[in-house]
N, C-alpha and C positions, 0 to 999 in steps of 0.2 A: 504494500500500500504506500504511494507517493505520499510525504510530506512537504509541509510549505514551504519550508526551506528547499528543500529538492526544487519544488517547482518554480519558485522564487515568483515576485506579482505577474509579471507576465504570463509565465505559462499557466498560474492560477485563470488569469483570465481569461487564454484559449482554453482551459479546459470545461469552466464552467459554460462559456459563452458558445461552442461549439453544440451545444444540443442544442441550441436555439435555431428553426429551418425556416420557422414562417417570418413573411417580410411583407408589408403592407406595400399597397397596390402605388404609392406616388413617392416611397424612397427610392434615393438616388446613390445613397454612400451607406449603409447600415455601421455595422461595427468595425473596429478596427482602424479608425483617422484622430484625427483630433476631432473632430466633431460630426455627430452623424445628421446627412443633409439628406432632406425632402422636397419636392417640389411645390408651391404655392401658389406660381402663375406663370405663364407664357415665358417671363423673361426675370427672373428669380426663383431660387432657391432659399431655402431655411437652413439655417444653421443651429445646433443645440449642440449646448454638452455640459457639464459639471465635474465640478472638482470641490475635494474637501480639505481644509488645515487644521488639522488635530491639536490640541496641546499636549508639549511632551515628545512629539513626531516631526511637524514643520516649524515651530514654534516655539518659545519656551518665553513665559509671562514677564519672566525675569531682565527676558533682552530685547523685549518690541515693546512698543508704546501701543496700548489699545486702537487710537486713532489711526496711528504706521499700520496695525491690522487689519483693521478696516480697509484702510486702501491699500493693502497686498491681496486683500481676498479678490479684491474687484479685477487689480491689474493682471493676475494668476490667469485669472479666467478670459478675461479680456486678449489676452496672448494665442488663448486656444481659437479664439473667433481671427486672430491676426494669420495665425498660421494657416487658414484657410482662403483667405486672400476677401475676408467679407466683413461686414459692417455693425457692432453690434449696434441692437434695439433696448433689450429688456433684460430683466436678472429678476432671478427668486433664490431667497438666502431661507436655509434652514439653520438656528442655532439649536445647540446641545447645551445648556446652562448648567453648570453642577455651584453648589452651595456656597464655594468660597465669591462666584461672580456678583459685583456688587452695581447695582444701578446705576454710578459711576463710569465702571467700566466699559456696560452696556451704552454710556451714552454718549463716551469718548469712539468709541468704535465707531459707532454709526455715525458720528460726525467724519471719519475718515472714509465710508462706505458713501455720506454723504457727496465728500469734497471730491472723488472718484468718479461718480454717477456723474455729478453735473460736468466736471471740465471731459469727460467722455460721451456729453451725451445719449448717457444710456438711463432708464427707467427701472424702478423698482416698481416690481408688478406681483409680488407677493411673495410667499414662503410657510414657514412654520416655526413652532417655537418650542420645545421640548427641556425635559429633564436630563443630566446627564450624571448618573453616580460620581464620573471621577473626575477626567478632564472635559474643558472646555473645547467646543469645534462648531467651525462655523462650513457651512456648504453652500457653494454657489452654484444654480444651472444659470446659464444665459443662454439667447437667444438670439440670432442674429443674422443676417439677411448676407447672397452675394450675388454677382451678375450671373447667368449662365455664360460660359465660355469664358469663367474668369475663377472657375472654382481651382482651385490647388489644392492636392492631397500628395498622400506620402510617395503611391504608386503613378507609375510613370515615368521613371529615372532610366534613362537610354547608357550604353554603354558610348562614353565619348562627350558623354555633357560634364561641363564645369561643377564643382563643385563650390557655393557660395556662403558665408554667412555676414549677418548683419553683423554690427558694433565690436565689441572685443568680449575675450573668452575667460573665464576666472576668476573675475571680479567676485562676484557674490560669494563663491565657494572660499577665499580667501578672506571675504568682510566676513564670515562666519564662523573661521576660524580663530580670527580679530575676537571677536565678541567670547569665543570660550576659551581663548587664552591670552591673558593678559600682560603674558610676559614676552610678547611680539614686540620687538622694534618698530615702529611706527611712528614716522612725525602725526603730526595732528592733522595735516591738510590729505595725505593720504587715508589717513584714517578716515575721515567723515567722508572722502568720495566712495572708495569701497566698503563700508556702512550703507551707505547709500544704495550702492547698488544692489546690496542683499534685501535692506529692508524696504527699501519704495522703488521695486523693479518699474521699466519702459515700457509699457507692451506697446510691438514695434508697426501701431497702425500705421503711423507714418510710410514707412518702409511697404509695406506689406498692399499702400492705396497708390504708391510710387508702382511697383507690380503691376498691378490691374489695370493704371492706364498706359502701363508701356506696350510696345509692340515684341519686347521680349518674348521669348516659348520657356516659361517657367515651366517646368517638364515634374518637379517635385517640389513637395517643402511640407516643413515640419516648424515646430517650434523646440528651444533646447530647454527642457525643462529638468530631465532626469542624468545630463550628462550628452557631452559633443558623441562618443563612441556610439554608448547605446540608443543617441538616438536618431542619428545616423543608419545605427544598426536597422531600425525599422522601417528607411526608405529603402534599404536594401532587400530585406526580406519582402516589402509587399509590391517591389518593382522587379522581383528578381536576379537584381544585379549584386555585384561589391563595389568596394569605394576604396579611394588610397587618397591618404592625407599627407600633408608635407610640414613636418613639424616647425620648418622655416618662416613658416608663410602663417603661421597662427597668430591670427592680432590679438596682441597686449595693450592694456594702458601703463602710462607713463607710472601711473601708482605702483597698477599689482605688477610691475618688474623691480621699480624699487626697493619693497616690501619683502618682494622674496628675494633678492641678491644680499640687503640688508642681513635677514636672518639665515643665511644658506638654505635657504629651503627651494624644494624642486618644485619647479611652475608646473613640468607639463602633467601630473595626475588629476592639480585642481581643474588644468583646462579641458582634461580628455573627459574626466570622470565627475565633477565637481557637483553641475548641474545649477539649475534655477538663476542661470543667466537672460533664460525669456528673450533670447535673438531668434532671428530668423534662419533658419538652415535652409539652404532650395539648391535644387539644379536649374543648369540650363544648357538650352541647344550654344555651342562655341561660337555659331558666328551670332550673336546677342550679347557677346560680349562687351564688345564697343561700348552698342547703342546703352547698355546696362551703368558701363563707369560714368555714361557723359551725362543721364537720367539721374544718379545719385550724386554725382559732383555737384550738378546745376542744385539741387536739394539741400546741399551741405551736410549727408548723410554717407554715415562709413559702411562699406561694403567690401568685405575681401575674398579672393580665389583661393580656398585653400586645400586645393587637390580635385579629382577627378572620378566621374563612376567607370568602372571598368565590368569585364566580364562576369558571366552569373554564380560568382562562389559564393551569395551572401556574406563574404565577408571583408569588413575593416582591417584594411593594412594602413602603418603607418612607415612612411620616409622618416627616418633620424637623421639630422644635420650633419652625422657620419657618413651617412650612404649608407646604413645598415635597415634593411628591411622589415619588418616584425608584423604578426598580424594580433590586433588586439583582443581580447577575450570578449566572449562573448556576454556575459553577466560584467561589465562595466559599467558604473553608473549604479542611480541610487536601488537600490531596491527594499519596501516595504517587510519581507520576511525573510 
């Protein structure tokens, strides 16, 4: 008999989710994306999906400010609707309340779920409110609209397209580290950038509505939430291909190279493996290249090539600045059990 660790969350959820056969008459994307899309009319699509932060799991009371929670829950979820290349509308939050949560806390939150909502244009359109014996968790589904013939999903990655991701890699994995160990070298001004990026991530609409009106062949994309390998790994697996990465070419900021040459610690695990950086990962067809830098340059938005899909091994290979090969594990990245 498999256990969870054996199965680790992914394969929990092909296993549970594979008996599921029936599929309503106007879905377009079922299980398996960042978000599962239905049809609504002639010339859009519906976007949905949820995500939940635990206390104790994404969170610890200790190191976020109620309000900073509030607006990570929104921007969390807001990433899933970017990574589809669509628009969100609406949100329904479920809280889990356990005994030590004090009306307070409830009210600094939603002032951060508030401040979220309106600079995103998006509506709170219900929920639920429950008890929770132990820790606190807050759950968001959203809902959110995209063009037809502008949807992005993970499948679709050609052997020969570019390999791209938005802004830089590690930050947040590294502002996390910050926060649980406080005997990090760290000036102050790095400090509070990479803080920053951990506890009030970007979700990258900008980028993601840059996309939709280019004439680019966005051929894949994902959002990086669990880690650049494993989640990587999933455009490979539901496009059939692999991917090889060029450890040269992974963008840093100016902080988390500091920070880590500072304390000799090794960048490239937080960048492969880190997670909850919330950029955008995509392919594309090679000659879009151009038109792609000249479309985010004009924007003032970062954008880097950092390797290429290759044939259908499903698997992540990484380039070392040596020349030495490697292909990376397959369980990379965050996993739940």
């Amino acid at each position: 008999m498999a256990n969870l660790k054996d199965l680790g969350e992914f394969g929990l959820i092909d296993r549970l989710s594979g008996k599921f056969k029936h599929q309503a008459s106007k879905t377009v994307l079922p299980l398996g994306d960042d978000c599962a899309v239905y049809s609504t009319s002639p010339s859009k699509y519906q976007l949905i999906s949820t995500d939940a932060l635990v206390e104790n799991i994404h969170f610890k009371s200790s190191t976020i400010l109620p309000e900073q929670l509030g607006q990570k829950a929104i921007a969390v979820n807001l990433s899933d609707i970017a990574a589809m290349g669509g628009t969100p509308k609406r949100v329904l939050i479920t809280l889990g309340i356990s005994k030590k949560i004090s009306i307070s806390f409830l009210d600094q939150l939603y002032k951060g779920i508030h401040k979220a909502c309106m600079f995103y244009n998006v509506e709170l359109c219900g929920g639920d409110t429950v008890s929770s014996p132990k820790s606190f968790f807050i759950n968001i589904t959203i809902l959110g609209e995209a063009k037809r013939g502008k949807l992005f999903t993970r499948k679709g990655a050609k052997e020969g397209d570019m390999i791209f991701t938005t802004g830089t890699l590690g930050d947040s994995s590294l502002g996390l580290k910050i926060l649980s160990n406080k005997q990090l070298k760290c000036s102050s001004k790095s400090k509070k950038y990479l803080l920053k990026k951990h506890l009030n991530p970007i979700p990258r609409l900008k980028e993601s509505r840059l996309l939709t009106r280019s004439s680019c062949k966005v051929t894949s994309m994902i959002d990086i939430s669990d880690g650049l390998t494993q989640d990587l790994q999933h455009i490979c697996k539901q496009s059939g291909t692999g991917a090889l990465i060029y450890e040269e070419k992974l963008p840093q900021s100016q902080a988390f190279l500091k920070v880590c040459s500072d304390n000799n610690s090794e960048s490239l695990p937080l960048i492969l493996n880190g997670g909850e950086d919330y950029e955008l990962l995509f392919t594309l067809a090679s000659d879009g290249v151009k038109n792609l830098y000249r479309q985010f340059e004009k924007a003032k938005a970062l954008v880097t090539h950092i390797g290429e899909i290759t044939e259908s091994s499903k698997k992540v290979s990484l380039l070392r600045k040596n020349g030495e090969k490697i292909i990376l594990p397959q369980s990379s990245g965050f996993n739940h059990f």
